[in-house]
VEXDREN-2710 file (C-alpha; in Angstrom, 1 decimal):
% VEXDREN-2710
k/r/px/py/pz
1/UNK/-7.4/13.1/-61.1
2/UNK/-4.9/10.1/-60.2
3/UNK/-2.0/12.5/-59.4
4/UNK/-4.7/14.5/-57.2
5/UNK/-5.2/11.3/-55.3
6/UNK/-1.7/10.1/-55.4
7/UNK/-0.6/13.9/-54.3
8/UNK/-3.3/13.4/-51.4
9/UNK/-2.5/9.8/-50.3
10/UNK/1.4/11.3/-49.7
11/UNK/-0.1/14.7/-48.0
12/UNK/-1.6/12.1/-45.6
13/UNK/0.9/9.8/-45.3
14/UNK/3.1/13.0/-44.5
15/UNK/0.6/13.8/-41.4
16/UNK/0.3/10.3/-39.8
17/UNK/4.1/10.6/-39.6
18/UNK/4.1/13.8/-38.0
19/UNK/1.2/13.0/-35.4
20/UNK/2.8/13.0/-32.4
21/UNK/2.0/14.4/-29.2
22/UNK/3.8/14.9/-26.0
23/UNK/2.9/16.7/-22.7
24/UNK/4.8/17.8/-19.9
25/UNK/2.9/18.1/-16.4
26/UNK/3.1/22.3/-16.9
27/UNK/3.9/22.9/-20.6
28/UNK/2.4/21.4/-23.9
29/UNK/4.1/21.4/-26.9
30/UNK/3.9/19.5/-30.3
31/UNK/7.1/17.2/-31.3
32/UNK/8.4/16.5/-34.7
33/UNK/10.8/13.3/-33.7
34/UNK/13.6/12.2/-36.4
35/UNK/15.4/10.3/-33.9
36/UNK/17.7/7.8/-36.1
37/UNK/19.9/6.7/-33.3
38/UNK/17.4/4.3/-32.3
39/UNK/16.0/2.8/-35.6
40/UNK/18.0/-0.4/-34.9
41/UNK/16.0/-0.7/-31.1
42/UNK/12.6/0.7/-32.7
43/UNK/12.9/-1.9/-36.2
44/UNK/11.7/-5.3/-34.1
45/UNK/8.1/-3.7/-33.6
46/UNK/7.4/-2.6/-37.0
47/UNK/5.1/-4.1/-39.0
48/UNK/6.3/-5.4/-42.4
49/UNK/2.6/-4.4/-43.7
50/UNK/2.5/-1.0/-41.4
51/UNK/-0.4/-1.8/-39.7
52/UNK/-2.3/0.6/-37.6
53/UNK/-1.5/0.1/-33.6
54/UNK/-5.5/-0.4/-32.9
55/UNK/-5.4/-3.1/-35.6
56/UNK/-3.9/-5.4/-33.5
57/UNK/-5.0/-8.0/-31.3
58/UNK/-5.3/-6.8/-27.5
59/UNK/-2.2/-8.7/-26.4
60/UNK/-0.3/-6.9/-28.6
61/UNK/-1.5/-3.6/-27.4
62/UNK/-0.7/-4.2/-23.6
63/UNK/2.9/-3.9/-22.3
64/UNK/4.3/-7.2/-22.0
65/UNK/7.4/-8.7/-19.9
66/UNK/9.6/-8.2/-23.1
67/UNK/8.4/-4.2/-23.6
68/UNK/8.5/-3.6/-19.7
69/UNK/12.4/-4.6/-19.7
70/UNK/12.6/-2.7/-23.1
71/UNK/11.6/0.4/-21.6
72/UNK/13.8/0.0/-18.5
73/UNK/16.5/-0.5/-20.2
74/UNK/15.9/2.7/-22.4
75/UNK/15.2/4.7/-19.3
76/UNK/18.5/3.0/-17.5
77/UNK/20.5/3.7/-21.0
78/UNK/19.6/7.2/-21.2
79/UNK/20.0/8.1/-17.5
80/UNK/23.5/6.9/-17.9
81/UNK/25.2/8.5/-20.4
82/UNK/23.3/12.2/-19.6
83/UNK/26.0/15.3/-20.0
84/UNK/27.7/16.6/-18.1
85/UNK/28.1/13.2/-15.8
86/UNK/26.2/12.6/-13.0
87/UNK/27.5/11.4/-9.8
88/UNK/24.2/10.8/-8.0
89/UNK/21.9/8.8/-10.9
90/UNK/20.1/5.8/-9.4
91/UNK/19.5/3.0/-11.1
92/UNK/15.6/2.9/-12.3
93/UNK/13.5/-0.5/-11.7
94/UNK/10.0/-1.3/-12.8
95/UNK/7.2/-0.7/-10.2
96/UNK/3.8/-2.6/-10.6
97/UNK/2.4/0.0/-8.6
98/UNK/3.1/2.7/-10.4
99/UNK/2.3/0.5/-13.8
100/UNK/-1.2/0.2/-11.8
101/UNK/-2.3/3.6/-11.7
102/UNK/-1.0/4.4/-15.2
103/UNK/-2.7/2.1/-16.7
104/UNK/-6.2/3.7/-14.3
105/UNK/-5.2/6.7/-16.0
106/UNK/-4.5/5.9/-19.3
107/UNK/-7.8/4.1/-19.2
108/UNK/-9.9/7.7/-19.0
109/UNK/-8.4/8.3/-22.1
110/UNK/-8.1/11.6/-21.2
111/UNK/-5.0/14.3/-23.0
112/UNK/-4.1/15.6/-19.5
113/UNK/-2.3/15.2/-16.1
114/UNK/-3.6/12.8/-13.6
115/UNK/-5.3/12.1/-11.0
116/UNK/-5.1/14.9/-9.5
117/UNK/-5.2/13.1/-6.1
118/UNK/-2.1/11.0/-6.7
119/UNK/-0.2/14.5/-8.9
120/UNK/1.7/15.4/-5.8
121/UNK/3.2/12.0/-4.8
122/UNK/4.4/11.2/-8.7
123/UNK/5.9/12.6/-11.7
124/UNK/4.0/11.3/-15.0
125/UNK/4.9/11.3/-18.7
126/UNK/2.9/11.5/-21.2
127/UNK/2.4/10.8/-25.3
128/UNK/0.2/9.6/-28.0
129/UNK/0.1/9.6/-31.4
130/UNK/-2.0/7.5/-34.0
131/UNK/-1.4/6.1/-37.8
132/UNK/1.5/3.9/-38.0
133/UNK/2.3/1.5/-35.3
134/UNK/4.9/2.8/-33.1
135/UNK/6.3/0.8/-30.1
136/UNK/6.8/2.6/-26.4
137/UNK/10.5/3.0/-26.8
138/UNK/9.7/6.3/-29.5
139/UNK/7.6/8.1/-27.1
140/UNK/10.9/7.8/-24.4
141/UNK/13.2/8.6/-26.6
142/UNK/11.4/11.5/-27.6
143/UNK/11.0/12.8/-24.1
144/UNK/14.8/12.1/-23.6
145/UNK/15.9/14.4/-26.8
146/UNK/14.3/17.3/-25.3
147/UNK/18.1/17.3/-24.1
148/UNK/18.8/19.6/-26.9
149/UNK/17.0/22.4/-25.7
150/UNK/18.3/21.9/-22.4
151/UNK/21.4/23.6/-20.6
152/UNK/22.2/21.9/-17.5
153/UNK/22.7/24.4/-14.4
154/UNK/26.2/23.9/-12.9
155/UNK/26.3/24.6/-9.1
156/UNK/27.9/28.2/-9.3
157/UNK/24.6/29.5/-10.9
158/UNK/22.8/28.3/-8.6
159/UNK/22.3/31.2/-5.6
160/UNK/20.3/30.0/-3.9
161/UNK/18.1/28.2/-6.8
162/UNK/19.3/26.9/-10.0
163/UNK/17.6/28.7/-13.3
164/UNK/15.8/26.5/-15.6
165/UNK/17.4/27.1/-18.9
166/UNK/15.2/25.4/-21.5
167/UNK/15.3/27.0/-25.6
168/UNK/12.8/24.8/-26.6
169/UNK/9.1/24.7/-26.3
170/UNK/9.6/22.1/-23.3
171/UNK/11.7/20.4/-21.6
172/UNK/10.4/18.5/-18.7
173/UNK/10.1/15.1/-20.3
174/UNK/13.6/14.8/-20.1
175/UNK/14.4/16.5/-16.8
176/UNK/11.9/14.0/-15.3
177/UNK/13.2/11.2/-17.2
178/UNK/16.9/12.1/-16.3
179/UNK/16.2/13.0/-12.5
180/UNK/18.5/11.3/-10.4
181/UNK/15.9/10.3/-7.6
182/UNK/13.2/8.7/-9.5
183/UNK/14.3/5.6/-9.2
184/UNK/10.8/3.6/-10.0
185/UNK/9.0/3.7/-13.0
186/UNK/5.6/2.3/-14.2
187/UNK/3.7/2.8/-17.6
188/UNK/1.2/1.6/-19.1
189/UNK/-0.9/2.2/-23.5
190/UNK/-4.2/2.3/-23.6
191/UNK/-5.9/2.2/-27.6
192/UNK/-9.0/5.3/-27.3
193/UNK/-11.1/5.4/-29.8
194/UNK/-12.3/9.4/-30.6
195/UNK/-10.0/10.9/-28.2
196/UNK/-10.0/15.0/-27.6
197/UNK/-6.1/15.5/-28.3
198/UNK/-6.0/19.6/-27.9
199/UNK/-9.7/20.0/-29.6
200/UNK/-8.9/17.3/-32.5
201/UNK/-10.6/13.9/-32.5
202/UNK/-8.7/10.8/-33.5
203/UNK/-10.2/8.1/-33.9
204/UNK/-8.0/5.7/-32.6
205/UNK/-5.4/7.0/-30.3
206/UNK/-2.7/5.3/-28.4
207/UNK/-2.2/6.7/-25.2
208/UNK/1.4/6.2/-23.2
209/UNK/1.3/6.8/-19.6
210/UNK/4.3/6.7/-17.4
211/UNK/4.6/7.4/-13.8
212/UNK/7.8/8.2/-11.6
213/UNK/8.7/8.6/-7.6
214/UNK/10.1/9.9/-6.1
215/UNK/8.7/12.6/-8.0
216/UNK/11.1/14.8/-9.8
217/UNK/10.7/18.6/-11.8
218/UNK/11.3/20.5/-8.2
219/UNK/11.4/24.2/-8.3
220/UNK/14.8/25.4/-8.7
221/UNK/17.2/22.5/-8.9
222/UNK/18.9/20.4/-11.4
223/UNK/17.9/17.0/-12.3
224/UNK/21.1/15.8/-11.1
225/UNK/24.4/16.4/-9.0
226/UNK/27.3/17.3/-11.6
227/UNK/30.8/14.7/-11.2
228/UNK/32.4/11.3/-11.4
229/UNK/29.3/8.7/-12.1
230/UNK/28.4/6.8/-8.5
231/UNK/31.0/9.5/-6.4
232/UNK/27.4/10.7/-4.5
233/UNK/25.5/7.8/-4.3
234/UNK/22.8/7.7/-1.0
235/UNK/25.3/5.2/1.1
236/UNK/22.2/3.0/1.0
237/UNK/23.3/1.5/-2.1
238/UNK/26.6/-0.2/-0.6
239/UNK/28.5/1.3/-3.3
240/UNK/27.3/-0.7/-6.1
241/UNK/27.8/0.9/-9.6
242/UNK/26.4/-0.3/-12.9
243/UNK/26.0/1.8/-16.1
244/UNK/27.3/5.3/-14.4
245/UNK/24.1/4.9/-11.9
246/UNK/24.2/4.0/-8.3
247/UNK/22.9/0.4/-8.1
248/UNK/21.8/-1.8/-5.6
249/UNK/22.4/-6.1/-5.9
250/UNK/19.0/-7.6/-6.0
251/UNK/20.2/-9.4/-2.6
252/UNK/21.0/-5.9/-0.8
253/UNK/17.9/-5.8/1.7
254/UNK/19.5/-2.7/3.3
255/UNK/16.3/-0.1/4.5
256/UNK/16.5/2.9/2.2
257/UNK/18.8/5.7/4.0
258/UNK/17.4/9.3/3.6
259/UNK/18.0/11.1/0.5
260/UNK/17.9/14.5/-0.8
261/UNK/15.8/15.2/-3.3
262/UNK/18.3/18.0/-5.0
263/UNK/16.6/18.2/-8.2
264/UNK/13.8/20.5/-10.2
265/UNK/12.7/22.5/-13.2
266/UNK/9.1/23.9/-13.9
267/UNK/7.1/25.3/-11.8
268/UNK/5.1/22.8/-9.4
269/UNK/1.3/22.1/-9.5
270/UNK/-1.1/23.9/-7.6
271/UNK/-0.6/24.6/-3.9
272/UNK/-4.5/23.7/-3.2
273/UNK/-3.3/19.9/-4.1
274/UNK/-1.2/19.7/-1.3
275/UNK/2.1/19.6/-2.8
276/UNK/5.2/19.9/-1.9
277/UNK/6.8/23.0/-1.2
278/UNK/9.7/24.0/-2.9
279/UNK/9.0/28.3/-3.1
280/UNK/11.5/30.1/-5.4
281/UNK/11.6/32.5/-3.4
282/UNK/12.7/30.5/0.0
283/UNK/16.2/29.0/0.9
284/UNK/17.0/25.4/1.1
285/UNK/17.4/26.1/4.5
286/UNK/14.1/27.8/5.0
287/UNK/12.7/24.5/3.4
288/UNK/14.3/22.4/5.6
289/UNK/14.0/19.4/2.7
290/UNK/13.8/19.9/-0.7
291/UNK/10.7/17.9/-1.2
292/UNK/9.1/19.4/2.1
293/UNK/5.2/18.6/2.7
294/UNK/3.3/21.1/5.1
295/UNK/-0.2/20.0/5.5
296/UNK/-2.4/22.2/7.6
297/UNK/-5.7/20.7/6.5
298/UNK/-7.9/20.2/9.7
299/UNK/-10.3/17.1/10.5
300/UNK/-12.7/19.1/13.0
301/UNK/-14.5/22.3/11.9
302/UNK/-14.9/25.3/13.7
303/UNK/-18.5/26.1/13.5
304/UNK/-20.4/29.5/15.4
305/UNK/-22.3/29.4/18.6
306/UNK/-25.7/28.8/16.3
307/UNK/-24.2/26.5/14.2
308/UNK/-26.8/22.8/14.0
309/UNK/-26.0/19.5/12.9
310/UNK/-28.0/18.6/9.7
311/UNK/-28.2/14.9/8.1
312/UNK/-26.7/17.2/4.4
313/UNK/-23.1/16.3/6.8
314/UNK/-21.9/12.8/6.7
315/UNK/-18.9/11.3/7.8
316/UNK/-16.1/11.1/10.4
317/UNK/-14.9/14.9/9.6
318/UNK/-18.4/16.1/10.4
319/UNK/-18.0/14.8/13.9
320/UNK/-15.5/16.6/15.5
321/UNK/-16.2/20.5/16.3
322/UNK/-14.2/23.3/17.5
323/UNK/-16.6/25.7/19.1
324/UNK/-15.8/29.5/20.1
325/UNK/-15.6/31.2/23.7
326/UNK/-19.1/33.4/24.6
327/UNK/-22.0/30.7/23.5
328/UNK/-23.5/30.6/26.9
329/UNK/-25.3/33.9/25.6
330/UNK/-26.1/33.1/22.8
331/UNK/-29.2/32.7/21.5
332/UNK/-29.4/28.9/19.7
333/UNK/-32.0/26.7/20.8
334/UNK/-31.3/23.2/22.3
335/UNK/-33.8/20.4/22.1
336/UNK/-33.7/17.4/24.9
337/UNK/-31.3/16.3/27.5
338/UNK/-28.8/13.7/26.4
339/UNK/-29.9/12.9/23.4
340/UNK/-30.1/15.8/21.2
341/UNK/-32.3/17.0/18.5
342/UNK/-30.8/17.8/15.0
343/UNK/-31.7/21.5/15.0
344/UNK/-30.0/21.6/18.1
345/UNK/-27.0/24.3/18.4
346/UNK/-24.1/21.9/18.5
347/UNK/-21.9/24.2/20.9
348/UNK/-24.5/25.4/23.1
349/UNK/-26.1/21.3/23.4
350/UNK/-21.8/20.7/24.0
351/UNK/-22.6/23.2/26.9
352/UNK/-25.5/21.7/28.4
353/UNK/-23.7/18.3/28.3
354/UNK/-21.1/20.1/30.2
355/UNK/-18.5/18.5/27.8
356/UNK/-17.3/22.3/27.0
357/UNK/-17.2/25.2/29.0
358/UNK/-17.9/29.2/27.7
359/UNK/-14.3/29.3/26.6
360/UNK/-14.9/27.4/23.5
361/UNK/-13.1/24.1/22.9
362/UNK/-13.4/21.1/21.5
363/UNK/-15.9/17.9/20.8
364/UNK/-17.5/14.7/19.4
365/UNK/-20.7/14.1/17.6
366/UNK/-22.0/10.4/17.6
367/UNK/-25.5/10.7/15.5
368/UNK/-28.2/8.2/17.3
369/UNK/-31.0/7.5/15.1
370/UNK/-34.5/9.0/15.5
371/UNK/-35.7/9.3/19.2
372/UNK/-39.5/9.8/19.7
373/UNK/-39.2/12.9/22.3
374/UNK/-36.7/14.5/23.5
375/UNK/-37.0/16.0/27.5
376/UNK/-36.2/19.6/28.3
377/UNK/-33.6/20.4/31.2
378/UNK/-31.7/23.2/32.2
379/UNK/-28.1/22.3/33.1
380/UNK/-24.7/24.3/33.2
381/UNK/-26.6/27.6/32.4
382/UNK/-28.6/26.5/29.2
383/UNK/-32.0/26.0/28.9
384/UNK/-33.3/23.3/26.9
385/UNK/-36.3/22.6/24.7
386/UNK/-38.9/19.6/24.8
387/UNK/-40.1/18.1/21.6
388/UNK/-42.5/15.3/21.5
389/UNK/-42.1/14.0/18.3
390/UNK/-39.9/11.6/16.6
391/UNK/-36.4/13.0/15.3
392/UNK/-33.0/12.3/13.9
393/UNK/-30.5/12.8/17.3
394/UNK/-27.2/13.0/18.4
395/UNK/-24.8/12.8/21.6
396/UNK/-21.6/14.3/22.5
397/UNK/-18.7/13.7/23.9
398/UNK/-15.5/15.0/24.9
399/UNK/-12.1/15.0/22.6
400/UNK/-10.1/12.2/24.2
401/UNK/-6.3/12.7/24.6
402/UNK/-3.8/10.2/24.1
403/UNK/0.2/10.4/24.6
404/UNK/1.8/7.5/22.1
405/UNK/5.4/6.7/21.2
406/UNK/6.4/6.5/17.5
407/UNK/5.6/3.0/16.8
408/UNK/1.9/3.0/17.7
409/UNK/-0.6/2.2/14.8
410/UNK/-4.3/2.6/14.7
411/UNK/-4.7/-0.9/15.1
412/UNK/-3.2/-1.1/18.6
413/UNK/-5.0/2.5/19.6
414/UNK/-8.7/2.6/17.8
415/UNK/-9.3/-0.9/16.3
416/UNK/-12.0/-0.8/13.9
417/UNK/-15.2/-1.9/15.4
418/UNK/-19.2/-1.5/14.4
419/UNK/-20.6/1.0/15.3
420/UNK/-17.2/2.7/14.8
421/UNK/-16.0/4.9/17.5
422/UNK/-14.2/8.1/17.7
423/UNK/-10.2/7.8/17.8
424/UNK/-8.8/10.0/20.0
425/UNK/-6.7/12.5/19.2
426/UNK/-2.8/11.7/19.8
427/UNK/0.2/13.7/21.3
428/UNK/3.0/12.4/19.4
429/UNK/6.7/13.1/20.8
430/UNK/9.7/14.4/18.8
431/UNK/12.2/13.3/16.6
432/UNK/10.3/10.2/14.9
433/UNK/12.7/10.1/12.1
434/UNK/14.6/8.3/13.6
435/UNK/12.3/5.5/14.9
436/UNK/13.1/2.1/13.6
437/UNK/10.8/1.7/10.2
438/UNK/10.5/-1.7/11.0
439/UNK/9.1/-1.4/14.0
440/UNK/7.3/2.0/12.8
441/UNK/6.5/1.3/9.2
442/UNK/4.6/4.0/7.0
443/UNK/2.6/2.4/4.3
444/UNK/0.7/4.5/2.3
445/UNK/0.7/8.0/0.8
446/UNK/-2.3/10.9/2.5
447/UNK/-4.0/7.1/2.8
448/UNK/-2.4/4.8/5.2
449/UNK/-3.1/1.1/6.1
450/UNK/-3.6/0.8/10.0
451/UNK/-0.4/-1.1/10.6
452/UNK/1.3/2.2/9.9
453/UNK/3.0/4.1/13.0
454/UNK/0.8/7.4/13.6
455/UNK/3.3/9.8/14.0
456/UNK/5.7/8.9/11.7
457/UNK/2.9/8.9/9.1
458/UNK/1.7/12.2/10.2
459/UNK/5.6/13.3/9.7
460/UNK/5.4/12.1/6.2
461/UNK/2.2/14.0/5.5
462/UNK/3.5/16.7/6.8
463/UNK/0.9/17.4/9.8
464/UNK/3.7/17.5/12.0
465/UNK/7.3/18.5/11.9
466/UNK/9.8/15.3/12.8
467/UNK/11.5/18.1/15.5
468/UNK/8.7/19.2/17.5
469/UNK/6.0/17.4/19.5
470/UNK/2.4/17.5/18.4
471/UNK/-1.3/16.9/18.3
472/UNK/-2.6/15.0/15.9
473/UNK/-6.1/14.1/14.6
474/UNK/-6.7/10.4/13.4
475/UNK/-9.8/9.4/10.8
476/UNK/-10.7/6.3/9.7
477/UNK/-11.6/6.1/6.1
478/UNK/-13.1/3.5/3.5
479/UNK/-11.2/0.2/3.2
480/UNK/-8.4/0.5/0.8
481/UNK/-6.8/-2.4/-1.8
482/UNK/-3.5/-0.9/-2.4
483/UNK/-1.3/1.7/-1.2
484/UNK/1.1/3.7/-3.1
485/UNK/4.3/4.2/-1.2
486/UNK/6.2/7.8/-1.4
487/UNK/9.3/9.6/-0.4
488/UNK/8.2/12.6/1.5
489/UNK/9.3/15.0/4.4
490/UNK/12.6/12.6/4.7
491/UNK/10.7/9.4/5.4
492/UNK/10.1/6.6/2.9
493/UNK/6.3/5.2/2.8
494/UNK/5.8/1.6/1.5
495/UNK/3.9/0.1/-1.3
496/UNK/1.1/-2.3/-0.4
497/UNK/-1.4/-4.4/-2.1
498/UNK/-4.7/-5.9/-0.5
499/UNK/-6.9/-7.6/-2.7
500/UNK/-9.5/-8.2/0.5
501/UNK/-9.3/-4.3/1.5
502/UNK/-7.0/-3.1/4.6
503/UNK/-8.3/-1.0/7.2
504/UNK/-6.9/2.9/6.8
505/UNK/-6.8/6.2/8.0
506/UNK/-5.7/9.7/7.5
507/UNK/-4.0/11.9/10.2
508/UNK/-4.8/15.5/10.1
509/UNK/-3.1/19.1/11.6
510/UNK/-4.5/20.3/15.4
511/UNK/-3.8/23.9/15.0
END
């Protein structure tokens, strides 16, 4: 019976070693580490007594100043000595943003990628394991030894897109880890108690997150440029070199040059997120940028001639309409003059305003409260309806047009006021690029605060291309704390933090 137990005790023992997890953002895969090049860096967090991680007191559970530099250090360590050489690593820093919304993540204490909202702009890492206290540093070197089942592209297999030669179950915890671009990290270990790791419960699991940006992982390219270490730095880092990477002195307040994001591996996340697209099938030069957005999502909605306004539609997307030609015949019923009931036909009451004609085109609705009647009338060919009872209403209006240059912001065009008005929709001219970010700033990813430039943020979303004119549809949305900056469609975004909530808005395609 006491070997029994004894044999039992070790059979355990055996599994809390080998419970490890990791996760790539496409492929899962379980991990059996034996990494003894880094016992010396991994010995300082052990516990003489081999306490479990939840054990301990909170403090020891967050990542502290000492562990942040740990971890950049690691990252900056590994990305230096990858083979063959790169001549295009940057230097990683630490980003309290992106700490910010691992640690939201890692706080759902859920075994997947996330949120999906913030996916596209980021690349994310993850592990857990449980049993024996392990520090951070394991979980990244873990990631980074998926180098052995990795076989680097070099540039004459790549025609047009570089293959993605992985032998191993996975391999995009290093290829992230290693990619040249990201250049800002952020993590953050949450302790969940009876966590759903792949269908098993543990009890106490101790959940890493890490997130990247520029995001890395894009479809067909290698993580990094192949030659002499800092020979391909962005010219934005003065030609500062430290530990093979390109590095920027902390007094260099140069504004970040354009860069190309010449890097992937696995296959990108859904389309329907509104990624980035990087199509196997399409040439660099059909992309135009390797990290090119396209964003066709629309604020107004093209409704039918019977179409009504109901109260189930709230918000500033349910108030601008794109009505079809031919509604002058059409059979909808309008109620009052002016003010207009909410079974009204919203293109043929447009009509009777006179704010479109029978060619279709395009308004705003402003709701108005209950009215007690509503008059009939019969203007611009419609007839419409008395009702002499009390109803929810609504006016309309026409789509305002406004021309702006590249450094107008919402503030200076639609300043938020109660009751909030409609913004109009903007023309924005060409070639924005190259606009003056500090006089044009973008701050914000999809969300931006209303000190950003219009156009260029609409460039960086990808509503509009930098070398064409084009409409664009402005929407004012809840007030926002913090705003993740991005690279994206050749245009760097800035970080922001607002404890008091900044105004914002999102810019959508006029198609």
């Amino acid at each position: 019976m006491k070997r029994s137990f004894i044999m039992k005790t070790i059979f355990q023992d055996i599994l809390r070693a080998l419970a490890l997890l990791l996760v790539s953002e496409t492929v899962t895969s379980i991990v059996i580490m034996n990494s003894t090049r880094l016992e010396a860096m991994l010995e300082k967090y052990m516990e003489a007594d081999g306490k479990v991680w939840a054990s301990m007191p909170r403090s020891r559970r967050a990542i502290s100043e000492s562990d942040v530099q740990v971890i950049l250090d690691l990252h900056n360590k590994l990305r230096g000595q990858v083979y063959p050489q790169a001549s295009n690593m940057e230097y990683m820093v630490w980003d309290a943003e992106l700490q910010r919304s691992a640690e939201a993540w890692a706080q759902t204490c859920l075994w997947e990628h996330g949120p999906a909202s913030l996916l596209p702009q980021i690349g994310q890492n993850l592990g857990v394991h449980w049993g024996r206290y392990r520090p951070p540093t394991f979980h990244i070197q873990a990631w980074y030894d998926e180098v052995r089942d990795y076989i680097y592209p070099y540039p004459q297999e790549c025609n047009s897109y570089c293959p993605f030669h992985c032998t191993g179950p996975v391999c995009t915890h290093y290829t992230q880890l290693v990619w040249a671009t990201s250049s800002r990290v952020g993590c953050a270990i949450n302790v969940c108690h009876n966590m759903n790791v792949w269908g098993q419960i543990w009890a106490k699991a101790v959940y890493l997150v890490c997130n990247y940006s520029p995001k890395g992982n894009w479809w067909g390219h290698p993580p990094y440029k192949h030659g002499r270490p800092c020979s391909a730095c962005p010219s934005s880092y003065g030609g500062g070199c430290r530990d093979n990477q390109c590095y920027r002195d902390a007094g260099d307040r140069l504004p970040p040059e354009e860069r190309e994001e010449s890097n992937y591996v696995e296959p990108e996340a859904s389309r329907s997120q509104g990624t980035w697209l990087g199509s196997p099938t399409a040439s660099p030069r059909e992309d135009l940028e390797m990290n090119t957005v396209v964003n066709t999502q629309q604020m107004s909605q093209l409704v039918t001639c019977d179409t009504k306004l109901r109260d189930q539609c709230k918000g500033t997307s349910c108030n601008r309409y794109e009505c079809p030609a031919g509604c002058l015949h059409s059979k909808g019923k309008v109620i009052g003059t002016v003010y207009y009931g909410m079974q009204s036909s919203i293109c043929r009451a447009a009509l009777h305003h006179g704010v479109i004609d029978n060619e279709g085109g395009w308004l705003d609705v402003t709701r108005q409260g209950r009215q007690q009647y509503f008059i009939k009338s019969h203007k611009h060919g419609v007839q419409s309806l008395g009702k002499y009872q009390s109803a929810n209403s609504f006016t309309i209006s026409k789509v305002t047009v406004k021309a702006i240059t590249c450094e107008t912001t919402v503030a200076q065009l639609c300043p938020y006021e109660r009751p909030t008005r409609h913004c109009p929709r903007v023309h924005c001219p060409r070639n924005c690029l190259q606009a003056n970010p500090h006089h044009a700033p973008v701050i914000g990813t999809w969300t931006y605060s209303d000190r950003s430039s219009i156009c260029r943020s609409a460039v960086h979303a990808g509503v509009i291309q930098n070398h064409s004119a084009g409409y664009v549809d402005v929407m004012p949305v809840d007030q926002r704390g913090q705003y993740t900056g991005s690279y994206q469609n050749r245009i760097f975004s800035e970080s922001m933090q607002n404890p008091t909530g900044g105004k914002a808005f999102r810019v959508y395609a006029v198609i």
